[in-house]
C-alpha positions in Angstrom: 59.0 -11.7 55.0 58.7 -14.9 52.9 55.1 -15.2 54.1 54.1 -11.4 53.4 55.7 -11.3 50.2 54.0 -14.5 48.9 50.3 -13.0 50.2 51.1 -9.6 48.3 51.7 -11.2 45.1 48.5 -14.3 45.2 46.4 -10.4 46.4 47.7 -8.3 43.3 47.1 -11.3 41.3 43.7 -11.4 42.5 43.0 -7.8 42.1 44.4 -8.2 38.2 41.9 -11.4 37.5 38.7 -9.2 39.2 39.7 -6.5 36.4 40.1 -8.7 33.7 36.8 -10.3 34.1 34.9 -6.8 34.6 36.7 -6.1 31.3 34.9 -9.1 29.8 32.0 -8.2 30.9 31.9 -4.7 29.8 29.9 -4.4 26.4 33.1 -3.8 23.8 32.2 -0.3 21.7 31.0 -0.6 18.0 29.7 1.9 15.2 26.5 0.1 15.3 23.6 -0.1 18.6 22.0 -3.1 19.9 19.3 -4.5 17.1 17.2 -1.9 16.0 13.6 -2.9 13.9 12.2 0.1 11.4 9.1 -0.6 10.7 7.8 0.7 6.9 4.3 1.0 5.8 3.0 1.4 2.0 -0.5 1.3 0.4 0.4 -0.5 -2.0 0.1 -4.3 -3.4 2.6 -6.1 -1.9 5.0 -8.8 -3.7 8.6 -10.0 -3.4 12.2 -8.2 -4.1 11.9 -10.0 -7.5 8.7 -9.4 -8.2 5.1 -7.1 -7.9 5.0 -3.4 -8.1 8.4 -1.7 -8.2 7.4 0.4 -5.2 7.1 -2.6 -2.8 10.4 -3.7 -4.5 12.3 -1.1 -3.8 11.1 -1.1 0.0 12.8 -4.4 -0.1 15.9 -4.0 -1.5 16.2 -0.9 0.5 15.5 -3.6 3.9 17.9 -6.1 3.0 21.1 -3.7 1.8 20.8 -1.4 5.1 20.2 -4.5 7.0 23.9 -5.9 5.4 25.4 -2.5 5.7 24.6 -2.5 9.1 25.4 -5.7 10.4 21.8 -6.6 11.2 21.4 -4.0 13.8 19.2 -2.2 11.8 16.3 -4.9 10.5 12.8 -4.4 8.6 9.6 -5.4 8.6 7.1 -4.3 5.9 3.2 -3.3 5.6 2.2 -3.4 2.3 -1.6 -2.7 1.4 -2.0 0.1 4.1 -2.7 -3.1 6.2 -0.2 -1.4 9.2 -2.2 1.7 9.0 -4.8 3.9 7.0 -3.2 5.5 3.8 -4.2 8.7 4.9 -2.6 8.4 8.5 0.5 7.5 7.6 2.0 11.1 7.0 0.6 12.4 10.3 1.5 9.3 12.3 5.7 9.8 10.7 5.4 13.0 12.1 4.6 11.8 16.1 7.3 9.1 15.8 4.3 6.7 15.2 5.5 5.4 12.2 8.8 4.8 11.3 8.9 5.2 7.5 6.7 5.0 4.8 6.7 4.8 0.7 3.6 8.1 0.1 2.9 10.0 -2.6 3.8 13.3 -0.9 0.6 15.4 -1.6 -1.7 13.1 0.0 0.0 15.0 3.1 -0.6 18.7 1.6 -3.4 19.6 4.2 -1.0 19.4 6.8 1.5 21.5 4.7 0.2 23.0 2.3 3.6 23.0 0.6 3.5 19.6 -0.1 0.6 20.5 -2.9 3.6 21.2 -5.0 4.7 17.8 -5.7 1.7 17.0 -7.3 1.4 20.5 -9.3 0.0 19.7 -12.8 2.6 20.5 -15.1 5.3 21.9 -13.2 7.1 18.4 -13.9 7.2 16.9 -17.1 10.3 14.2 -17.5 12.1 12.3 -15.3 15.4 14.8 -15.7 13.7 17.4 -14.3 12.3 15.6 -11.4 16.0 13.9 -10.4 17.3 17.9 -10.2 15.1 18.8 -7.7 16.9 17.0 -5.1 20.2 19.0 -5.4 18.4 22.2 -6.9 17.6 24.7 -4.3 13.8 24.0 -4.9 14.5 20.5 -3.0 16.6 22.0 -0.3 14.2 24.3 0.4 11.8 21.3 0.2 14.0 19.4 2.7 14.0 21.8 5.0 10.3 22.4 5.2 10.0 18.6 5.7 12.7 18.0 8.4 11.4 20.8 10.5 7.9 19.2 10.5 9.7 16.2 11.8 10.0 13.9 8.5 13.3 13.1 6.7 13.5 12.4 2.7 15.2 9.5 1.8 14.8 8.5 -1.5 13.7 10.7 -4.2 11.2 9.1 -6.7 9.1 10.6 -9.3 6.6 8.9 -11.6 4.7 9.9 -14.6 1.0 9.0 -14.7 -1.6 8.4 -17.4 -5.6 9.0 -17.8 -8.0 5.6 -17.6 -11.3 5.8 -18.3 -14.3 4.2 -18.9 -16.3 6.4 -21.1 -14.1 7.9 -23.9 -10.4 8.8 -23.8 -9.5 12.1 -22.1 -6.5 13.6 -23.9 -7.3 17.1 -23.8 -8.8 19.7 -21.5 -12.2 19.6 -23.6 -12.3 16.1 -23.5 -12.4 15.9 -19.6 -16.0 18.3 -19.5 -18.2 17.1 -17.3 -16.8 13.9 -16.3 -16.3 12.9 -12.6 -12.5 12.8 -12.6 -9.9 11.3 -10.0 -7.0 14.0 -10.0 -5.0 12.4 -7.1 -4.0 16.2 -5.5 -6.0 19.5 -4.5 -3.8 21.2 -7.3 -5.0 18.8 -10.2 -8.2 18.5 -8.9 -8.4 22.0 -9.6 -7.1 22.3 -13.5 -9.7 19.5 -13.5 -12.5 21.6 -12.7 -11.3 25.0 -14.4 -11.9 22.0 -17.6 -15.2 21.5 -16.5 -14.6 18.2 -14.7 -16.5 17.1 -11.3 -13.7 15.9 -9.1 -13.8 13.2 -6.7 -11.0 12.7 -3.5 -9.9 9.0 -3.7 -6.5 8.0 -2.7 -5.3 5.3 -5.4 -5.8 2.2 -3.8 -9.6 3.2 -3.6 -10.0 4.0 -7.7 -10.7 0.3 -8.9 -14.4 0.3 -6.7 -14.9 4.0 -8.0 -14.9 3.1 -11.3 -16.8 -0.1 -10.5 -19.4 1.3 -9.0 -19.7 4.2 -11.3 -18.7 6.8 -9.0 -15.6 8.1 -11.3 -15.3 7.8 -15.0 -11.9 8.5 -15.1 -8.8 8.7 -12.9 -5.0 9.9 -13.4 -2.4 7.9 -11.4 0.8 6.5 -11.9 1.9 4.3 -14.4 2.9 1.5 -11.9 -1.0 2.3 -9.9 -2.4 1.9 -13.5 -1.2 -2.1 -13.8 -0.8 -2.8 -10.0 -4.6 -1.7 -9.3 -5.9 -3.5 -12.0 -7.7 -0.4 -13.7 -7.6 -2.1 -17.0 -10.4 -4.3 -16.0 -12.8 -1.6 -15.3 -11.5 1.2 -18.0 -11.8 0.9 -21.7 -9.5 3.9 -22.4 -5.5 5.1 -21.5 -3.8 7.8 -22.0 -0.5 7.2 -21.3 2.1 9.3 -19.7 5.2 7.4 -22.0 7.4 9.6 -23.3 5.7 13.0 -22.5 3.1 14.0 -19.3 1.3 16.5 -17.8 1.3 14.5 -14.1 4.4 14.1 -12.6 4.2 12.4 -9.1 6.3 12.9 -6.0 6.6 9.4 -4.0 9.7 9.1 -1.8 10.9 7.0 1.2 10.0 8.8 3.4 11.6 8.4 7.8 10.2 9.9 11.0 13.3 12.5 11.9 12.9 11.6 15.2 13.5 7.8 14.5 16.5 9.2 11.9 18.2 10.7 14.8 17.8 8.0 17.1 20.2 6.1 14.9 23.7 5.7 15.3 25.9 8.0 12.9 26.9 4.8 11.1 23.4 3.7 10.8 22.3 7.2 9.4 25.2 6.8 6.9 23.9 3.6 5.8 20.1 4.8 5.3 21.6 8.0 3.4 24.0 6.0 1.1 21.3 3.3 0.2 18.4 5.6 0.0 20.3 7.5 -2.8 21.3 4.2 -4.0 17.6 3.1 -4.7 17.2 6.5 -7.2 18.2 5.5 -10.2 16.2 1.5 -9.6 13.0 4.1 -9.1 13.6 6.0 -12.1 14.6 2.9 -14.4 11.6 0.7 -13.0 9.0 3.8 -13.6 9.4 4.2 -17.1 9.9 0.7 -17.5 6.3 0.7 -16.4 5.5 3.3 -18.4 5.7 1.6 -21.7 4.4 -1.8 -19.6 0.9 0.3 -19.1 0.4 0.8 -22.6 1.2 -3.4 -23.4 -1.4 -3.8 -20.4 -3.9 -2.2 -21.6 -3.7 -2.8 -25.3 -3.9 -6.5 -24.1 -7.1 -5.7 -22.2 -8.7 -4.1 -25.4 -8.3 -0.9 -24.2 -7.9 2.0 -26.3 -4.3 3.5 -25.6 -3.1 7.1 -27.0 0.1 9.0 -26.5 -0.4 12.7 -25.7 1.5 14.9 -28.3 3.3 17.9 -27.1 0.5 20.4 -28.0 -1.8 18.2 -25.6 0.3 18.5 -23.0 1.1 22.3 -23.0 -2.8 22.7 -23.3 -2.8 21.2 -19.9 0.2 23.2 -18.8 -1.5 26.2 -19.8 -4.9 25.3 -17.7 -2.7 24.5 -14.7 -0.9 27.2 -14.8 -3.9 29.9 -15.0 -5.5 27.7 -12.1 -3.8 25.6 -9.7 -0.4 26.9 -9.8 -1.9 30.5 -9.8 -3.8 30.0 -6.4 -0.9 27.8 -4.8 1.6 31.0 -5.0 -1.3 33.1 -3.6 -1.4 30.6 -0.4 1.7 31.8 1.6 5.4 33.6 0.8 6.4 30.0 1.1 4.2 28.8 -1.5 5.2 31.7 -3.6 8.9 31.0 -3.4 8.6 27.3 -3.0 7.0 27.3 -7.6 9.0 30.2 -8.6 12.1 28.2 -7.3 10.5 25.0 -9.1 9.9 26.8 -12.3 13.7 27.5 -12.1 14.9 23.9 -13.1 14.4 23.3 -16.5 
């Protein structure tokens, strides 16, 4: 009995160090995955988190606080310059699960949805108010939506106000822009530009310093932060700025494939969410920080820099309205409902 009783209790003990050691061995559950790298691509110069153009910037600080939130299972590595891809692709490529995220001004994708031509719609924006209510008004829901079910998730909203270079005279008003060859930066302002007379030319705005180099445009609109980070104040003699009032409001948000947005764990999706939102007010603080920059750039440069006054501006909203938003509500129902709900927020 001695015998038997000692062999039970050396084989339960056994039995009880096998299970501990599976235990061990079993991976312990967490919020966060196993190490996860997003990759995000820009077409823009890069720089540091301290320093270069505010876009790059905030791609950074975005990388290193969901990194910390996250514990380091979600980590970052960044193409600036469009050197991970072609500017143009990017859009396309977020869509397939190609790309993992990426900083675009949101037009540049309006041939695959022609929605998108909205958030470069020549005067349907003109301050940085009216841009931030988008994103809870139901013109950005419905905005949302359109994206997510194409398979692309906003994350951060950004808006920027742009300004006129040129190298030929300044273009202030609709009559100054006649027949010069003019970079518009959307479908929607390439078309005000030509119901002024203008000759438009397609360049995305990495491509506008060797256009006005070379001659082939006299005079591009872009954003303020473009303006100083392309170096267009070497090869323009004239600005009109977009500080204080505009005509060109831009659409540029962080932007993630949905499919690589749902691959993430509900904690990591918090963390991209909270930080994303986070990064809204740096965007809107740095862009018209960079609005008044522009003009001290380009004043430096011995370029000739104007303000537009309000009657400027409503000249221009009064072109763009007969024109380019006219034919966008004529595209689709979508279309149609996408600018009347835009013209809603005031």
């Amino acid at each position: 009995m001695n015998i038997r009783f000692t062999l039970s209790v050396h084989r339960r003990a056994a039995l009880l160090a096998a299970a501990a050691a599976l235990l061990l061995a079993a991976p312990i559950p967490s919020a966060w995955a196993d190490t996860k790298t997003i990759k995000i691509s820009h077409q823009f110069p890069g720089g540091t988190i301290d320093q270069g153009d505010f876009r790059d910037r905030l791609v950074r600080r975005f990388a290193q606080e969901v990194e910390k939130r996250t514990n380091g299972s979600l980590k970052f590595e960044i193409y600036p310059g469009s050197s991970l891809m072609k500017t143009n692709s990017q859009y396309s490529a977020m869509r397939k699960g190609a790309l993992d995220m990426c900083l675009l001004p949101l037009a540049y994708a309006g041939g695959e949805i022609p929605e998108l031509n909205m958030t470069l719609m020549p005067g349907l924006v003109t301050s940085y108010e009216q841009g931030a209510a988008w994103r809870t008004a139901p013109v950005g829901q419905e905005l949302s939506k359109i994206m997510e079910d194409k398979g692309v998730t906003i994350i951060t909203w950004i808006w920027q106000a742009g300004g006129m270079a040129s190298r030929t005279a300044p273009v202030i008003e609709p009559d100054s822009a006649k027949s010069l060859k003019i970079r518009g930066g959307s479908r929607e302002v390439d078309m005000m530009f030509k119901a002024a007379g203008s000759a438009v030319v397609d360049l995305p705005s990495n491509e506008i310093y060797a256009g006005m180099q070379t001659g082939a445009i006299d005079a591009a609109i872009t954003s303020s932060t473009s303006l100083i980070s392309f170096r267009l104040s070497e090869v323009s003699k004239f600005l009109a700025t977009g500080r204080g009032k505009a005509y060109w409001f831009m659409f540029e948000p962080l932007l993630m494939s949905k499919s690589v947005f749902d691959g993430l764990t509900k904690d990591q999706q918090a963390a991209v969410r909270a930080v994303g939102a986070d990064m809204e007010k740096y965007a809107v603080e740095q862009a018209k920080a960079d609005d008044q920059t522009v003009a001290d750039v380009y004043t430096k440069a011995g370029a000739k820099v104007v303000d537009l006054s309000d009657a400027a501006v409503e000249k221009w909203r009064a072109l763009a309205r007969d024109s380019a938003w006219k034919d966008f509500a004529a595209r689709n129902a979508s279309c149609a409902h996408l600018i009347k709900l835009a013209q809603d927020v005031k």
